[in-house]
N, C-alpha and C positions, 0 to 999 in steps of 0.2 A: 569549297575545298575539293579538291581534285582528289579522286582514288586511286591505287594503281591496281591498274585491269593489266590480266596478259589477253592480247592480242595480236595480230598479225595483217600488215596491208600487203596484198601480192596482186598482181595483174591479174583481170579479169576473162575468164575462159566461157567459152560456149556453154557451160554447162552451171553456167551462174546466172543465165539470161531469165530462169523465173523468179528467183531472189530479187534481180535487181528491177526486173518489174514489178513487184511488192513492192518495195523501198520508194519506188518513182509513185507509187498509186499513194503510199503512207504519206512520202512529203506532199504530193498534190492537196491531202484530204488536209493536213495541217495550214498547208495554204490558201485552203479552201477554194482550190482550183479543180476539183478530180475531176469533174464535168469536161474539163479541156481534155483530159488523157486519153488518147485513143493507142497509146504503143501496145504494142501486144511482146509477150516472147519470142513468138516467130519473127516479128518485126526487128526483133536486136538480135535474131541470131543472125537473120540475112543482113542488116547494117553492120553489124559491129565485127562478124568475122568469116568475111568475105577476102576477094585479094585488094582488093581498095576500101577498106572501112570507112563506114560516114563518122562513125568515134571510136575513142577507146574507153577503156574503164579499168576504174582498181577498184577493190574490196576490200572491209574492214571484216576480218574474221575472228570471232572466239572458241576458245577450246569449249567443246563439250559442257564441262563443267561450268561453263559462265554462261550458255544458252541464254538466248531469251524467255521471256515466260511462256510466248508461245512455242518455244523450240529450236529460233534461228541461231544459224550459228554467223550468219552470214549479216551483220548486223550496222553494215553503215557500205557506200559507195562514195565515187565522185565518177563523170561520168564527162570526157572532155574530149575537143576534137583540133587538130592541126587548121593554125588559120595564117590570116597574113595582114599585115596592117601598114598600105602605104605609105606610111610614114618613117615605120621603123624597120618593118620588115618580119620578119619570122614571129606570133605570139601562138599561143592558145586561148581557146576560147572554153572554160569553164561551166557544163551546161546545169550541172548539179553536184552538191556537196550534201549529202544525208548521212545521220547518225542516228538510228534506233532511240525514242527521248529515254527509254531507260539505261541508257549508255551514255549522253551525252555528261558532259566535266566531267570525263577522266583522259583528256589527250585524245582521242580517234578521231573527232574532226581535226584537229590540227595534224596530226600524222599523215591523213588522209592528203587535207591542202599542201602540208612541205612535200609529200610525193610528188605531187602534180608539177611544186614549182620547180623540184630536181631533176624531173622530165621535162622541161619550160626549158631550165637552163644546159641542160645536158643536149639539147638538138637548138641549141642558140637561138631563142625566142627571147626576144627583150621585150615582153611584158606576158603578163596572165590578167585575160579577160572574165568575167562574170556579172550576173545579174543577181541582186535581192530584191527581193518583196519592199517596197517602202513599210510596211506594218511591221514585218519580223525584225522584231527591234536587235534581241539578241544577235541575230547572224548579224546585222549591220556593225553590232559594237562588239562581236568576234572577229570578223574583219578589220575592222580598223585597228582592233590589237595587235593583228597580223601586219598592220605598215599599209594596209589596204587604203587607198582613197574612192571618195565616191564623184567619179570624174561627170555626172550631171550637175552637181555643185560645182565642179572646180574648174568645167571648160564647157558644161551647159549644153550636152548632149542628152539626147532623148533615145531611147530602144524605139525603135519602129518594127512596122513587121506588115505585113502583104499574106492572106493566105485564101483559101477556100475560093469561091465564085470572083474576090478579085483577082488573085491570082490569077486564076483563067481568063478572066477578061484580061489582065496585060499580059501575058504570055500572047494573046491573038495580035497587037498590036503590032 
């Protein structure tokens, strides 16, 4: 059963880049990826608010009085960047959706996600991209509540990805 929290989502400013690097190291350890994480603060403050950002970000914030128990106030993100998809033209690509788990069912990830798709469709993107974990069953079946489909089932695509020492080997080619 859902609670109602007061909160608040607002675009993401320079001065939220160690927050939302928490958040990114919290969901990593939940996905038991943090070993991958190398972002730093400085790294999102030079990405994200430069004059060409590699992404943007909103913020899920609580008043004071709803802190977390360590004290954040600053207690869920989504974290998403301008893409383009030959087929259709203009989407986003969705890099992260995080909510505090002591926050989670009461609306902030969904608030979080409708922001994203009313910046999607407010700059004429006809779709919103993203990736889950095959194991995080819950985000799969919050997604799909959302109208979400999972297009490796439905058109049999696969996430690829190219980094570190190969990278540099095809970059030389």
């Amino acid at each position: 059963m859902s609670i109602n929290m007061d909160f608040s989502i607002r675009a993401a400013t320079v001065e939220d880049c160690k927050d939302i690097a928490r958040m990114i190291m919290e969901l990593a350890e939940y996905e038991d990826i943090n070993a991958y994480v190398k972002v730093t603060p400085k790294d999102l403050e030079q990405d994200g608010f430069c004059k060409n950002p590699f992404f943007h970000a909103i913020i899920a914030e609580v008043p004071e009085q709803h802190k977390s128990k360590e004290g954040h106030t600053k207690i869920g993100y989504a974290l998403y960047s301008y893409s383009y998809c030959s087929w259709l033209g203009r989407d986003i690509y969705m890099e992260d959706l995080y909510v505090m788990p002591e926050f989670r069912g009461k609306g902030i990830g969904k608030a979080l996600m409708s922001k994203v798709a009313q910046l999607c469709v407010a700059a004429g993107c006809k779709q919103l991209n993203f990736s889950v974990l095959d194991k995080n069953y819950s985000a799969v079946d919050f997604y799909q509540r959302q109208g979400c489909v999972n297009i490796t089932t439905t058109i049999g695509y696969h996430c690829m990805r190219c980094e570190g020492e190969e990278l540099q080997n095809l970059a030389q080619h």
